[in-house]
Steps between C-alpha positions, in 0.01 A plus 500: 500500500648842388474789776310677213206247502451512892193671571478754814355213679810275472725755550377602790489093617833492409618790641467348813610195449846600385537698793452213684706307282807782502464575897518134557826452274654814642492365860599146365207434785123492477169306374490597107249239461137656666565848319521366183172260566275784685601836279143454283319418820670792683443767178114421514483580832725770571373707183110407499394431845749592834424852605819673659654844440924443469547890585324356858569148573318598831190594373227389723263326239739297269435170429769310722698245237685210668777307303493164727722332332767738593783287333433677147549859681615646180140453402419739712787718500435535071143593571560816733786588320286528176218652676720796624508419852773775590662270746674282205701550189691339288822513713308288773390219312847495402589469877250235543597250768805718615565699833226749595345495195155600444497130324516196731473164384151508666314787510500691837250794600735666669747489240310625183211750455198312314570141711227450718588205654842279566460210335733206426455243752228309301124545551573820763392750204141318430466501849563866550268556229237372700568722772520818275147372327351465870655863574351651210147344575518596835560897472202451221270373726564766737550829273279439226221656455164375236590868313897485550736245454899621637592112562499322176805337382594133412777291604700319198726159555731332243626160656654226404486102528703533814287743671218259439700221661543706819253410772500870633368539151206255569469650840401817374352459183234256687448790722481764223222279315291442837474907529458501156750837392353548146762795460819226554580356117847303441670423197631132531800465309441163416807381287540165684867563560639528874908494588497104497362464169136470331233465764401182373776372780280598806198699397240363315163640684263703306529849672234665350267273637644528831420843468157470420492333809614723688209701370757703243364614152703335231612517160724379240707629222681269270715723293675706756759564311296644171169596568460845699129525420456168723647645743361809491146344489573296809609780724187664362276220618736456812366867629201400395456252773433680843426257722826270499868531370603409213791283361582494168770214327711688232664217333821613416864389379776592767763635312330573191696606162791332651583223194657267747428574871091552461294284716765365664646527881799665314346820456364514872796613737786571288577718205499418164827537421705733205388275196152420635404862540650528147300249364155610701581880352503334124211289582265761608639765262644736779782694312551756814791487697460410863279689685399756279116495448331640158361853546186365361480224753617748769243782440250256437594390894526829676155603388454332806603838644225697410227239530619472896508879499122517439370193623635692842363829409164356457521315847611810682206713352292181640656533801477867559093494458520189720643728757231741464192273568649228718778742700530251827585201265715700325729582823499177595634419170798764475603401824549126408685582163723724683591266766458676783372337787200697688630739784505373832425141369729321773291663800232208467742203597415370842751565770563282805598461855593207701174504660335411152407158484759285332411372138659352220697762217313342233188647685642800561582507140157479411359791693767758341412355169130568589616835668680621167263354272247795651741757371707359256217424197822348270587232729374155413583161507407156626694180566542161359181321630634611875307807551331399787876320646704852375230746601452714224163545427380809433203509705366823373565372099323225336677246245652554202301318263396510132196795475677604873842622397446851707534276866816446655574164611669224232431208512802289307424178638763261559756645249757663692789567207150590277433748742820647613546568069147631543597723760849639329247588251266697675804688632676585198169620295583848577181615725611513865369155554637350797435099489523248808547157470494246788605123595651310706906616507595127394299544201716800410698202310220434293538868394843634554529561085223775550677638813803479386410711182251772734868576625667483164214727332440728768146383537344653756314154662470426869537114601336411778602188657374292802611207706835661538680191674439190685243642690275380232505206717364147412461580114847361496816529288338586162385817605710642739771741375835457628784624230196680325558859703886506415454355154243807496745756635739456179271618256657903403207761536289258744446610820404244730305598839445250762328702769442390890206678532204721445682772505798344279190408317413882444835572417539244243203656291623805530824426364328246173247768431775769462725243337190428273482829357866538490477194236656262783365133619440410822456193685350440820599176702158459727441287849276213512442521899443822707776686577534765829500898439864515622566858727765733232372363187433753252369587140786712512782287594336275240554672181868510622581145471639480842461663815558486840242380714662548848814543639618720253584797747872354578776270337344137558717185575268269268274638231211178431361569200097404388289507243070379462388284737852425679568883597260424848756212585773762492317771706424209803849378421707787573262611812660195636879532371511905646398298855868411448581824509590482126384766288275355203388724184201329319432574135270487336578455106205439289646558133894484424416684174390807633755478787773515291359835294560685818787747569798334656462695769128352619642179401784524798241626712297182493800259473812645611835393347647443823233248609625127387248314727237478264220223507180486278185280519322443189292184415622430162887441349808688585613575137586890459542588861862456507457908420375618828630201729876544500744292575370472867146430435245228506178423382228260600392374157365223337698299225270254439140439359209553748268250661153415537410611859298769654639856453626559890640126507713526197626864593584324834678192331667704267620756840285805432462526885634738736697278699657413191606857391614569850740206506620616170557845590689402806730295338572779231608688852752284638 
């Protein structure tokens, strides 16, 4: 084919899959393979159907697109780049998969204007796109009016055979079909080709009519490659469909044009190499040297520009007489999209004294979240079939159902990686959402891929976790955390809060709610049994990380160290040891992570240099306290699995008692 015969259409195509193909080579690192296959799937949408203004990537009512399978980034990267998204040029896709480039090998949010979502790990991106589809249906419920619509944009997917192998996939596409988001519409890539080889090897199932029952719309095009109008027709009929989401199976041919490396795993996570690239160029008639894109194809692109410049313009003329008539809604509105948090919000969590009657943090984690949810309208959440275990109900919110997406509480059934994706989601749409999610803390293994990546994407979630330790009691083994704290503490931009009490409690929302907005996850480790107000705890000392909850006036001999439910066992402990005439600092030190943001200067004040005698109690495994221990510390631990036994027995057997900490201490003394 001679460049001359190429009509606009397939030079535009093309346009981006030699980007692709070029980027790839350049780097000598990269997925060639998915560009290549999805470019005619990826033109029909980008130029017919997703709304989004590139001089604003921010704007409010863009349609959110989601490139799940994150592996063929350059994809991506080709499509804002053509679009004239300001935040790319030609010199970054040349950088692609180098140092601080605005191109990573997976596309990152926080990396690249126009990326919604991080997306990589397989089946996350599908999964956030159910989260930003239950966002968007959400504020609609809420702001829309029968004479004005603000809230009305869709949520696009392209994913891949992988992604569909995924259970978190499954998790949440199950979930998305149940609350039937008719404004959620993937693009399966479906080329039959993973890393290993054709999918003929281990995946045979026909997905489309898993879909269906999930209670997904779906469709099928044959000639993915060729045929735009089929596409076209089939996102037409996909938006068509209200009432459920739709799938819709591109066939495709990974790799395509490529003489010798098409539908093959060749093509899928390596580049093509100097004489295939040749021969792909002569194959699909591409005489332009690398990366240079015909100023047909490119103007053709960037009218993207102006159709985003007045697809805005006629939203914020919407807007401004939506302001007029409905001006309470319309406050309520700003607020959220600026993200900031209503003034005085923090006054309504509960404080405590020791005269309170004792009760378990998870239940003092409920009451803040039913406190807050009175003046916070963009907090919502739910847990993974646990809500009435975790204690997050919203009492004054119904459910989240399909026909009820204006209520509050989500119910994700027993999916926790679904709904931790889900959650990262709701975080990242861009609306001043802040999303809960709740289970048991073991279970935070069944979704530490969706934690892991609220920290990576700055997704501002809040986990909240119960059954901190074996105090769960006679459940046994299999659900009581031991390593799963520590493990916890490793992730970067986590902070981890294990409070003692109700007042820890109050501190440890204050802190996720402000991390929340800052665009920072937070996880809450929660008590199963009731827990003491302890005299000197504080909301304050709280969002420290550490403070001192007595003996903090002088230099101490010993310093005994507590976090949760073991802090009590250090108060009556060192009550005992200073009848030695020993002076004995307790601490209390809910969350290393925020500890160790504070000045050095508070940090000597709450464990001074000079003080070696160090001993902690915390029911779970030592790993990662070697930091604040020292050379001359101890720490009563457990470095083994739990047991099945009631709570108080296997905290005895395991010596969370105070005779046990006392005996400890004094042999840290001499």
């Amino acid at each position: 084919m001679a460049v001359a015969t190429q009509s606009l259409e397939e030079l535009c195509i093309n346009s981006v899959r030699f980007l692709a193909i070029d980027a790839v080579e350049k780097a000598k690192s990269g997925h060639p393979g998915l560009p290549m296959g999805a470019a005619p799937m990826a033109y029909v949408l980008w130029n017919h159907f997703l709304r989004f203004n590139p001089k604003n990537p921010k704007w409010f009512n863009r349609d959110r697109f989601v490139l799940s399978a994150g592996h063929g980034s350059m994809l991506q990267y080709a499509l804002l780049y053509l679009s004239g998204y300001d935040d790319l040029t030609i010199e970054d896709l040349k950088q692609f998969r180098q140092w601080e480039s605005k191109t990573p090998g997976h596309p990152e949010n926080f990396m690249t204007q126009g990326v919604e979502v991080t997306t990589g790990p397989l089946g996350q991106g599908i999964a956030n796109a159910v989260g930003l589809a239950m966002a968007e249906a959400h504020l609609a419920a809420k702001f829309n009016k029968s004479d004005h619509t603000i809230v009305d944009h869709y949520t696009y997917v392209i994913l891949g055979d992988g992604c569909n192998q995924e259970g978190v996939a499954s998790e949440a596409c199950s979930l998305a079909g149940h609350l039937g988001l008719g404004k959620l519409i993937a693009l399966y890539d479906d080329n039959h080709i993973t890393i290993d080889g054709n999918t003929n090897l281990s995946f045979t199932e026909d997905v489309g009519m898993r879909y269906e029952a999930y209670g997904w719309h779906v469709q099928s095009v044959e000639a993915g490659n060729t045929d735009l109008e089929a596409i076209h027709k089939a996102i037409e009929a996909a938006k068509a469909v209200t009432d459920k989401p739709s799938l819709i199976k591109v066939h495709t041919t990974i790799g395509y044009g490529s003489p010798n490396k098409a539908n093959s795993h060749g093509v899928h996570g390596s580049a093509l190499g100097g004489d295939e690239v040749k021969a792909t160029r002569e194959n699909l008639g591409w005489e332009y040297e690398p990366f240079v894109v015909p100023d047909d194809a490119l103007n053709y692109w960037r009218q993207a520009i102006d159709r985003g410049a007045k697809l805005e313009e006629e939203w914020n003329k919407n807007y401004t007489n939506y302001k007029a008539k409905y001006g309470a809604e319309a406050v309520e509105l700003d607020r959220l999209l600026s993200g900031k948090l209503p003034e005085g919000w923090d006054k309504v969590l509960p404080i405590y004294t020791p005269e309170d009657k004792a009760d378990a943090t998870r239940n003092y984690s409920g009451k803040c979240l039913n406190s807050l949810a009175g003046v916070l309208p963009e907090l919502l959440g739910g847990s993974a079939d646990l809500a009435g275990s975790c204690m997050t109900l919203i009492k004054s919110s119904g459910d989240f159902l399909k026909g009820h997406y204006e209520n509050r509480n989500l119910r994700f059934g027993v999916r926790e990686h679904g709904m931790g994706a889900i959650c990262n989601g709701i975080a990242l749409h861009g609306s001043g959402l802040i999303p809960y999610g709740a289970t048991f803390l073991v279970f935070a293994d069944y979704m530490r891929a969706a934690i892991r990546l609220s920290a990576l994407s700055h997704a501002g979630a809040i986990w909240v976790m119960t059954h901190d330790s074996v105090q769960l009691g006679e459940d046994g083994p299999t659900h009581q955390p031991i390593e799963t704290i520590p493990s916890l503490r490793c992730i970067p931009n986590l902070i981890v809060i294990r409070p003692a009490d109700g007042n820890e409690t109050s501190g440890a929302y204050k802190v996720a709610i402000e991390a929340a907005n800052a665009h920072h996850p937070t996880l809450l480790a929660l008590s199963r049994l009731a827990q003491p107000n302890l005299p000197g705890t504080s909301l304050e000392g709280t969002t420290k990380g550490a403070y001192a909850l007595s003996g903090g006036e002088e230099t101490p001999d010993i310093i005994l160290i507590g976090t949760g439910s073991e802090l009590q066992l250090c108060v009556k402990a060192a009550d005992q040891v200073r009848g030695d005439g020993k002076k004995v600092r307790v601490v209390s030190m809910p969350s290393w992570e925020l500890f160790d943001k504070q000045d050095e200067a508070y940090r000597e004040s709450v464990l001074p240099k000079a003080v070696t005698k160090r001993l902690v109690v915390e029911a779970a495994a030592s790993f990662g306290w070697h930091r604040y221990l020292g050379f001359e510390g101890d720490m009563i631990s457990i470095e083994r699995f739990g047991a099945s036994a009631p709570g108080p027995v296997a905290l005895e057997k395991f010596g969370y008692t105070v005779d046990n900490v006392v005996t400890r201490a004094k042999a840290l003394l001499g």
